[in-house]
N, C-alpha and C positions, 0 to 999 in steps of 0.2 A: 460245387458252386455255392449251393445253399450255406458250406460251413463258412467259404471265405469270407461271405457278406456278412453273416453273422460276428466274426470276425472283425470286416471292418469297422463295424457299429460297434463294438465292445472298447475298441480302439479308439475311436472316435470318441465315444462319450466321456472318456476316461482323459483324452487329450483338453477337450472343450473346458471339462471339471478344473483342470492344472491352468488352463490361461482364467478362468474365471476365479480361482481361488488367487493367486497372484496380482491378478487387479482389484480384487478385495481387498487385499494388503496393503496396498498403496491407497487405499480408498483407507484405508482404516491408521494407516501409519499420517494422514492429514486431516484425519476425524476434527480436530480440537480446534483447527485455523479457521480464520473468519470466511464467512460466505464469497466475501469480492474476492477471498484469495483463492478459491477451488472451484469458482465457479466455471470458468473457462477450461481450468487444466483438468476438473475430473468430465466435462462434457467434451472434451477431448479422447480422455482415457477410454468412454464409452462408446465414443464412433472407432478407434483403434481395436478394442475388445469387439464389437463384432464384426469388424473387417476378418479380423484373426476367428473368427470362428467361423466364417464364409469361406475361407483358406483353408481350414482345416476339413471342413462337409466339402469343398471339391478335391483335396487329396486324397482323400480315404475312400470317396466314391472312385475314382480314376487313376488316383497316383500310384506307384509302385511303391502297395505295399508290399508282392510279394514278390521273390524271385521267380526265374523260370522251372523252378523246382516246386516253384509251392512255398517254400520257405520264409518267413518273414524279414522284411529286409529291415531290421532292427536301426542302422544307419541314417536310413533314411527318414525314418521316423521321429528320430533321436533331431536329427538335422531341422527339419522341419518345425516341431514343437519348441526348439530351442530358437530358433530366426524369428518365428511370430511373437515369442516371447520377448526377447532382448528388441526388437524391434518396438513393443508397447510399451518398454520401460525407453530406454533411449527417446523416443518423442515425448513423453511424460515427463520426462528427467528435463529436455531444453525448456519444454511449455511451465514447467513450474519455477523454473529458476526465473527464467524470462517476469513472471508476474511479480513470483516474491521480490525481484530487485528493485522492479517499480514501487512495491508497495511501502519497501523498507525506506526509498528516497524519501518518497510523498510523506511517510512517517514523521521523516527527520526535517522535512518541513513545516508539516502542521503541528510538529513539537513548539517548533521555533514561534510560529505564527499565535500558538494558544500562550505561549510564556510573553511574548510582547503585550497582548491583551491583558495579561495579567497584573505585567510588572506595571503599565501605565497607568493602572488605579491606583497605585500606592506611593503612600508617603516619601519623601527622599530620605528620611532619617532609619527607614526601617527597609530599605531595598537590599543592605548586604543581606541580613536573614532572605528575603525574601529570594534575592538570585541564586542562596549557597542550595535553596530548598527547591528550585525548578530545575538543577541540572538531573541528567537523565542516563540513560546507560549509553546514549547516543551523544547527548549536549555536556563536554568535559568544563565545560567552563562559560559563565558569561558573565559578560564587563557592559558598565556603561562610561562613554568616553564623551569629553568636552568637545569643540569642534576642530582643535587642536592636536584629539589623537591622547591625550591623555586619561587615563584612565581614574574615573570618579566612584566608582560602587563596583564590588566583584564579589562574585562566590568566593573566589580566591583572595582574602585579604589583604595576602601577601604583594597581591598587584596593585595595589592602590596607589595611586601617587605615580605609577611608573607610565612609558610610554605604549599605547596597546602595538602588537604586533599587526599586520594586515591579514585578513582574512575575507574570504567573499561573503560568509553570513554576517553582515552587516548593514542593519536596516536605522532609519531615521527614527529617533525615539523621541522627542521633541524637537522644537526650533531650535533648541542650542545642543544637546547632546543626541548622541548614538548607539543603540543598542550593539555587541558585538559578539557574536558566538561563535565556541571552537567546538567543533564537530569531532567526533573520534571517525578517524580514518579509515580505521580498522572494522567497524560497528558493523556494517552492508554486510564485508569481505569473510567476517567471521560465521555471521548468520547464512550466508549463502555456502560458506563452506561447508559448515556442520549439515545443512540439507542435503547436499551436494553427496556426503559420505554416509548418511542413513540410505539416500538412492543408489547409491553406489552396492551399499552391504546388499541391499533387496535383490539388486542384479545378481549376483555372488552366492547367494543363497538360494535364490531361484532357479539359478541354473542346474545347483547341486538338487534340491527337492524335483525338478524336470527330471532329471536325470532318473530318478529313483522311482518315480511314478511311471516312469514309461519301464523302465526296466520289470518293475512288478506288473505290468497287463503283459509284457512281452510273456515272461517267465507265466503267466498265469495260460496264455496262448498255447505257448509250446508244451506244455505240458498236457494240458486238450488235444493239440496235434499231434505228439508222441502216441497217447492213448490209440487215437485212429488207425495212425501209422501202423501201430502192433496188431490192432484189432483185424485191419487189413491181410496183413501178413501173415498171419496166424490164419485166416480164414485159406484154406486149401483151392478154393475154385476164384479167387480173388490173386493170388499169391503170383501167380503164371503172367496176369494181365501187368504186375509191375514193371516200367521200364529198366531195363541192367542202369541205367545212368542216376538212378535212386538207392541202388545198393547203400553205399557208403552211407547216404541218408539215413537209411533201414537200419542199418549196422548200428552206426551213434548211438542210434533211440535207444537200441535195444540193450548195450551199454548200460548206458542212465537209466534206464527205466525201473530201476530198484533202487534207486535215490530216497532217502528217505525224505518226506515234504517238510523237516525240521532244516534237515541237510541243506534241502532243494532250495528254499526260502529265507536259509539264513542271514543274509546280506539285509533283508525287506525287513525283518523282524528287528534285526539289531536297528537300523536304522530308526522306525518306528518309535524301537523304548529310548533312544538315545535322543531323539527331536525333541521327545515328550518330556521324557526328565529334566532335560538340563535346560530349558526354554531359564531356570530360576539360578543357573550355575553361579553367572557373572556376578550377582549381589548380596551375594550371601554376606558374607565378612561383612558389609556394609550396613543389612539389617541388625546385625546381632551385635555392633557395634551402637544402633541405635536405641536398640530396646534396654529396659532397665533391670538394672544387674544387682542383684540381692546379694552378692559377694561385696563386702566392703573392701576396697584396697586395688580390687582389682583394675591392672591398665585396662585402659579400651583397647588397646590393640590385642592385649592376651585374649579377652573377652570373644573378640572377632573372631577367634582360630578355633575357638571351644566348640562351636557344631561343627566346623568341618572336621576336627581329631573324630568326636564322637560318630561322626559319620563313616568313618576310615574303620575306627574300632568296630563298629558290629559290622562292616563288610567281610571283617574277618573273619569274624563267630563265624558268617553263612558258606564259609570255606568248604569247612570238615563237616556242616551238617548236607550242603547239597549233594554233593557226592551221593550219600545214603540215599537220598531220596531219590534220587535220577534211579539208581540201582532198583528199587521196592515200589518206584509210584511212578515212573517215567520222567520225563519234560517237562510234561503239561501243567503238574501239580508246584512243581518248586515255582516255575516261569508265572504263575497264573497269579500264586501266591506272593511272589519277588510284586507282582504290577501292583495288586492291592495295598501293599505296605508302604512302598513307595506315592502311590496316588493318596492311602491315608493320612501317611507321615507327612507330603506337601501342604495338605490341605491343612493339619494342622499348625504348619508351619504359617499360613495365613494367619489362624486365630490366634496365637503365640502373643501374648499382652509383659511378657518378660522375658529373659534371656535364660532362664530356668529350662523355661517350657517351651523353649525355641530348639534347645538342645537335643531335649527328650523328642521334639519332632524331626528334628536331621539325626537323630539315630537311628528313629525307625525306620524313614528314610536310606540309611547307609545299611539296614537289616536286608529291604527288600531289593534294595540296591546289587545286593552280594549274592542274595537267589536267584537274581536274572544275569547278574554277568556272569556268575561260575555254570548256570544253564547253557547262557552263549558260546562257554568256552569247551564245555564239553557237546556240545551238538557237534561238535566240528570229527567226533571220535563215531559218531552216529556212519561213518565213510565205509564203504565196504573194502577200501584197499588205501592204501598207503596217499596214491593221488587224489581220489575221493576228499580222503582228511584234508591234504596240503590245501587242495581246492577252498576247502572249507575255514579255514582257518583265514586264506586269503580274502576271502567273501567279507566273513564277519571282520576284519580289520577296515576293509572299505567302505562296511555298512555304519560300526562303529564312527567313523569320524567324520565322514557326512553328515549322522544326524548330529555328532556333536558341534560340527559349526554352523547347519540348520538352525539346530535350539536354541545355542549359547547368547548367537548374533542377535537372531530373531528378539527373542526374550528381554536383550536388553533394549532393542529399542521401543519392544510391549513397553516394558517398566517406565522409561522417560516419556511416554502419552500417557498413560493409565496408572500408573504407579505400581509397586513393589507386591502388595497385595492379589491385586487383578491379573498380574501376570504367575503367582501361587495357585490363585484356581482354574486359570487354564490350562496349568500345565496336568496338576491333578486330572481334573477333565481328560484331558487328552490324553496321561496316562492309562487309567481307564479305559479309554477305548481300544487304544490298542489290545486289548483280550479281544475282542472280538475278529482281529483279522487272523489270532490262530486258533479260536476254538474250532475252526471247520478244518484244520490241520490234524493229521492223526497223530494220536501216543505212539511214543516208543519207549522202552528199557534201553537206561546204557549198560551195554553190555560189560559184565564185572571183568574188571582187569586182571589179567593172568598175571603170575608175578616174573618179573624179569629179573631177580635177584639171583647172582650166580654164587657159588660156591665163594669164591673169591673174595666180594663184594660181604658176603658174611663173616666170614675168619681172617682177611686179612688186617693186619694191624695197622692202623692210621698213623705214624709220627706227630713229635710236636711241632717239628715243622711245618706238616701240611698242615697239619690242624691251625698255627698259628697263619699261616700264608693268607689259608678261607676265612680264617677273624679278620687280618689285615686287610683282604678284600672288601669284605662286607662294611667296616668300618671307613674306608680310607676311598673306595671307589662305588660302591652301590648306595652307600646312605648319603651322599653329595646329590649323586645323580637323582635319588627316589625324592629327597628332600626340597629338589626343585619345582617338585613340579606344585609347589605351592606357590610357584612365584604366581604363577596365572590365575590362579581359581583366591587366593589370600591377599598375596600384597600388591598385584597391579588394581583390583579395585579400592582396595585403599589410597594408594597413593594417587590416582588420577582423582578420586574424592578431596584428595589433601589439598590437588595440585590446580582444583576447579576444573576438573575437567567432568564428562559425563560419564554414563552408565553403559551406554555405547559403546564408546571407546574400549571400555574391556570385553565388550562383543566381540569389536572387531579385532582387537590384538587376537583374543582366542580363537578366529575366524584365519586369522593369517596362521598362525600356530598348526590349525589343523591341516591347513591347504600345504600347507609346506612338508608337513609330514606324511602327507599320502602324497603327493606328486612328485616329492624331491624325494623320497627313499627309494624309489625302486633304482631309479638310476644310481644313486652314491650306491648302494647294496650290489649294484652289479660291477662296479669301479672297485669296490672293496674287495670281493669276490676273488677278482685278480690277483690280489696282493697273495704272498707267502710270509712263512717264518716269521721275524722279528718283524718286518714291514707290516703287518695283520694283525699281527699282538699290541703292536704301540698303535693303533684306531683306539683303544679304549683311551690311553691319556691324552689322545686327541679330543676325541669325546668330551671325558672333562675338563677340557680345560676350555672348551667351547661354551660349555655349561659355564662355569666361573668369569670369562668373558661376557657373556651374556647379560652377567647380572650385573655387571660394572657401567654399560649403557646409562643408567639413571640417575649414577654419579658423575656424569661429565656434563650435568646442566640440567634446568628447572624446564625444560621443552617435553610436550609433549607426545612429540614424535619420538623422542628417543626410546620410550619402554615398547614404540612397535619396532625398532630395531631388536629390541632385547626376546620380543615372543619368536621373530623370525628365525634370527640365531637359534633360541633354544629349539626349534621347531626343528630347523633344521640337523642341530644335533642328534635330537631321540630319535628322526626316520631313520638313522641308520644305527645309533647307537644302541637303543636297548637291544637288538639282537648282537652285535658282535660283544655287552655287557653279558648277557646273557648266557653265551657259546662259551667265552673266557670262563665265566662261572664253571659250567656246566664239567669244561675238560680241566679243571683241578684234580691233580691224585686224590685231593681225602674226598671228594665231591665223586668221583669217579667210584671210588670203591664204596659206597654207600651207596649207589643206584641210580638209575637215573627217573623211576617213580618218585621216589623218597624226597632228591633231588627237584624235582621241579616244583611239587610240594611246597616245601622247604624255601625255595627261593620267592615263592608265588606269597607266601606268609612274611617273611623279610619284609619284602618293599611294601608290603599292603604295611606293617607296623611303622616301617620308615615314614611314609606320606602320613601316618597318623601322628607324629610327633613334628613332620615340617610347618605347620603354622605356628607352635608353637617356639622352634628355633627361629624363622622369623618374627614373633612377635619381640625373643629376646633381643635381635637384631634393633629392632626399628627403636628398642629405648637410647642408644644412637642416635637416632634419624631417621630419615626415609631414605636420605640420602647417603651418610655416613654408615650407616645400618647395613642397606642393602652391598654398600663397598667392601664392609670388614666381611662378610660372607664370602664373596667372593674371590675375594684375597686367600680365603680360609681354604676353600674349596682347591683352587690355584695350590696350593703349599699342599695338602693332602693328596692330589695327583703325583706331585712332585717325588713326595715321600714315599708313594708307593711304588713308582717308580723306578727308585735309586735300590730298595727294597729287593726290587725283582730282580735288578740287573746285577746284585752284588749274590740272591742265594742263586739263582742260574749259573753263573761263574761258578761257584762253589759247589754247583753241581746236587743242590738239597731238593729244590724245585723248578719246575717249570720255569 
């Protein structure tokens, strides 16, 4: 009894922390708007927030948190923290829109009302200056007209002499003429929208960061209760008193209960470094385009690509060095080390006063960057058996891309209140801390790999065919597919920059990106599954040509909804693509008789060097265009599927390869 309550209070405080860090959010994403506009909607937010915390002290006290087993009904939990949450943004969301609509009206009135005051001090011979210099981002135009309707004085010159059109802002300017103003239409609808979609992303993100916080007190629970479980069990005069209809229960723990807490925790960790880092993802290219560049000649757009190559470049170095160190120093030391480098590199990328020393900090960046992913990716080998790993690999893919549309999103909409800077040293910050949720995590060695290399794999001879097949591959289907993934992190903040659009917006594109690729792979992955023979093999120049479609979106028109067509596409592609790219790799003959250590190796260095040269093929692109640029890519992409292709289908015939 004593543990449950204990229990529920760990729960509870942990749930409370998640709606209060969320309403701070929204408290802090409305920081900079005037007093009359948040006054009402954040003393709203605060009678909401502890309703939901009143909600939440009578479920934990009463509710079924646990099954009739004991068990934690993670479900219900999940349910709960997620309703009280979307319920505080949804009434937050109408009450804010509701004010700002009033406030942007009254705006566009007391525009109007301050520019008649204005304009009726002044001279008639100096009024066109005087009206071209009051229009506003609201007021497109204002005329003054005779009582006739003809137009005498206009911002717009061009109108002079002509008949005015009818309009309702039209007020009495003297006894003989008429003030008359044209409102943009659009002015309320855009402003309300843009709010509309930073509330929208918060929900979206909120839900994913809920999710992840409950799931780490659960996992932090169940691993307390396991403990007991065995301690129980293990106890001889205790052992007797359990009921048979707990077995199974008993059984599982004792299962898991060698889980190593890197293994256990994987998901919680990745997620963590992944919020933390990439809060700065979305605006890279955009800073480094703005800092000044000691290289004479250089485009701004080459400029832009240069820290994220450099960043690509040293993730690679920390390839071949973590490995070693996992083997001689454990986890702890590469992972602890990866956060420092990264938290340093960010920060430095704050102080960065040129594009020199911008560089040199997204490298160090991309150093500590490459200690913590290749840590990630081998925790998952930490598995005591086959499904242990699988598990684990599944974990960390899910932890992965939560936090990265947590960050991505989050971060840009830091950057549009507080700017570019400010949202550098929290992420630093926040990097940083993450060390602290796993130093209380134990070390472990990864265990040195036995070698799989067969007889075969040694002495057999590779032809020039295979050999030429694996070039054609890597050239003509992996460096397309690796080379894309600059659209999202290189050229969609550039172009939404180009295009007036915000720093957001490439939040959210990279926010749809990731959702699409954890929700929409597992199903295409199981639909794929299905497939045999040549129907399975041709998924890959499905794949690219998905990819190539993708990037053609931003050439069918200057909208900026189209490049979130192009993230979904490509989103949707990779959830299932990089693994059947992957598998196709993998079972090539010359790939095949080299091994499949060597082999994955191999492939993991490929695409890490591909993505370090994609900004720069995009940068060659956009001297083009942004438009024509991003088109001839994809054309390019399009015709290289093609050719590899026809490729396959003529040496299979011929019976050389695959």
């Amino acid at each position: 009894m004593t543990t449950n309550k204990k229990t529920r209070l760990y729960l509870y405080i942990g749930s409370v922390l998640t709606i209060l860090v969320v309403s701070a959010f929204l408290v802090i994403l409305n920081i900079n708007e005037p007093v009359e506009y948040t006054r009402v909607p954040f003393s709203v937010l605060a009678i909401l927030t502890v309703i939901s915390c009143i909600a939440m002290t009578l479920f934990f006290a009463k509710g079924p948190v646990f099954d009739i087993h004991g068990q934690l009904e993670s479900t219900n939990i999940n349910a709960m923290l997620l309703t009280v949450i979307i319920i505080i943004q949804i009434s937050f969301f109408f009450e804010i829109i509701s004010v700002k609509n009033q406030l942007l009206n009254y705006q566009v009135y007391s525009d109007i009302r301050n520019d008649i005051n204005v304009a009726s001090t002044y001279r008639e011979e100096k009024l066109d200056d005087l009206l071209e210099s009051l229009c506003k981002d609201s007021i497109t135009e204002i005329s003054v007209t005779d009582m006739s309707g003809t137009i005498l004085h206009s911002s717009d010159k061009n109108l002079i002499g002509s008949t005015a059109e009818r309009t309702r802002y039209t007020y009495s300017f003297n006894k003989k003429n008429s003030i008359r103003f044209r409102v943009d239409p659009f002015f309320v609808r855009n402003k309300i929208k843009s709010i509309s979609l930073n509330l929208l992303t918060v929900l979206v993100t909120s839900v994913f960061f809920s999710v992840e916080i409950v799931l780490l007190m659960i996992m932090n629970v169940s691993k307390r209760m396991t403990r007991r479980i065995l301690k129980e069990y293990q106890d001889k005069d205790k052992r007797s008193q359990i009921p048979e209809d707990e077995y199974e229960i008993i059984k599982a723990s004792l299962e898991n209960a060698d889980v190593p807490s890197a293994l256990y925790y994987i998901r919680q960790i990745a997620f963590l470094f992944y919020f933390a880092s990439r809060l700065s993802s979305s605006f890279i290219p955009i800073v480094a385009k703005s800092l000044n560049n000691p290289i004479k000649g250089m485009a701004a757009t080459t400029a832009a690509g240069i820290p994220q190559s450099a960043e690509t470049l040293l993730t690679c170095s920390a390839i071949f060095i973590t490995t070693v160190m996992l083997e001689k120093k454990g986890w702890k030391f590469p992972f602890i080390s990866g956060l420092l480098l990264v938290s340093a590199g960010t920060l430095s990328s704050a102080l960065s006063t040129n594009l020199f020393l911008f560089v040199l900090s997204r490298a160090l960046v991309g150093l500590g960057y490459g200690f913590c992913w290749m840590t990630l990716r081998n925790l998952s080998l930490f598995g005591k058996n086959a499904k242990q790993q699988l598990l684990g690999f599944a974990l960390l893919n899910a932890g992965i891309y939560s936090g990265m549309n947590c960050g991505s999103s989050l971060g840009a909409i830091l950057a549009d209140v507080f700017g570019y800077k400010t949202v550098f040293f929290i992420s630093a910050v926040f990097t940083l801390m993450t060390s602290v949720f796993i130093i209380r995590l134990e070390n472990a060695l990864l265990p040195k790999a036995k070698s799989n290399e067969t007889e075969t794999g040694q002495t057999a001879k590779i032809s020039f065919n295979e050999n030429f097949s694996v070039f054609l591959f890597v050239i003509l289907m992996i460096a397309p597919a690796s080379i894309a993934a600059s659209f999202l992190s290189y050229y969609l903040p550039l172009y939404f920059d180009s295009m007036g659009g915000s720093i957001t917006d490439v939040g959210r594109s990279q926010m749809l990106y990731g959702i699409l690729l954890v929700y929409a792979g597992p199903t295409l992955s199981v639909f794929i599954s299905k497939l045999k023979g040549k129907s399975l093999k041709r998924i890959n120049y499905v794949y690219n040509l998905i990819i190539a479609l993708s990037l053609l979106f931003p050439v069918m028109g200057a909208s900026l909804f189209l490049p979130y067509i192009s993230a979904c596409l490509l989103g949707t592609a990779d959830s299932f693509g990089f693994g059947v790219q992957n598998n196709y790799f993998l079972g090539l003959p010359a790939v095949q008789k080299l091994g499949p250590s060597k082999s994955l190796s191999v492939l993991s260095f490929i695409k890490k060097m591909l993505e370090m040269i994609g900004p720069f093929v995009f940068a060659a692109a956009l001297t083009l265009g942004y438009r024509a640029g991003i088109g001839a890519l994809a054309v390019a992409f399009a015709i290289m599927a093609v050719a590899y292709f026809i490729y396959s289908e003529m040496m299979q015939k011929s019976g050389t390869v695959r």
